[in-house]
C-alpha positions as CSV (number, residue, x, y, z in Angstrom):
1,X,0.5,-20.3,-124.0
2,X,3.2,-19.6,-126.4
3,X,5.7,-16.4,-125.2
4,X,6.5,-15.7,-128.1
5,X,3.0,-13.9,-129.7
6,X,1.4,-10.1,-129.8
7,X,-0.4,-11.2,-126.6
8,X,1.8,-12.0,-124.6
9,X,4.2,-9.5,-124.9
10,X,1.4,-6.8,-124.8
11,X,0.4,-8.2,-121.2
12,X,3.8,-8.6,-119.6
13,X,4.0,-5.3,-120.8
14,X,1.6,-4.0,-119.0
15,X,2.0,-6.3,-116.0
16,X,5.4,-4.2,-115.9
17,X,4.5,-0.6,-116.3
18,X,1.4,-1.3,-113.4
19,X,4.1,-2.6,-110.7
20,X,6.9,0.4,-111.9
21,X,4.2,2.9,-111.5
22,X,3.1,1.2,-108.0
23,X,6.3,0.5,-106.8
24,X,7.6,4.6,-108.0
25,X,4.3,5.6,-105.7
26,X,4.8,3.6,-102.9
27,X,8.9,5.0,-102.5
28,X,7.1,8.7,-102.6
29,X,4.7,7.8,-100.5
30,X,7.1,6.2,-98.0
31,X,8.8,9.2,-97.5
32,X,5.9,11.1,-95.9
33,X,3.8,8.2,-94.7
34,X,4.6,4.9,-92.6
35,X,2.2,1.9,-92.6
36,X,2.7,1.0,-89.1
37,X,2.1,-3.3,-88.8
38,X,3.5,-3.2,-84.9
39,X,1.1,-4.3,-82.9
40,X,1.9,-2.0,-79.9
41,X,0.0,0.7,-81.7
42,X,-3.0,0.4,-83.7
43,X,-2.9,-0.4,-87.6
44,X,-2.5,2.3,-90.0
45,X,-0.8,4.7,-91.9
46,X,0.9,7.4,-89.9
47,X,2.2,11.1,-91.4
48,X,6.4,10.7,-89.9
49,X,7.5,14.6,-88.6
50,X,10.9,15.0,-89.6
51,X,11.7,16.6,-86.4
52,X,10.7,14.3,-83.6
53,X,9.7,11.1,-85.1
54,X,6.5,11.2,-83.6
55,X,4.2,9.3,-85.4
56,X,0.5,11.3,-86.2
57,X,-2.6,9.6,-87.7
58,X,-2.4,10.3,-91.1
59,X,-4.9,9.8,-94.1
């Protein structure tokens, strides 16, 4: 595949803006929500309280 055609550049393009947008949504996200992969508690994504650090069952 040559880099240097209409097609290319239009994918990579996109390619880009789809992993900005995810990456932009998984820094909010990460601010209210932890995706706990410990194995001490069970899998999933926890809401963090500011105050404590208790970790709730979220979504």
């Amino acid at each position: 595949m040559d880099i240097r055609t209409k097609k290319f550049n239009l994918i990579m393009l996109s390619v880009s803006i789809f992993l900005a947008i995810t990456f932009t949504g998984l820094h909010l996200l990460s601010e209210i929500y932890v995706i706990n992969v410990t194995p001490s508690i069970p899998l999933g994504i926890y809401k963090l309280e500011k105050f404590d650090g208790v970790l709730k069952k979220g979504i």
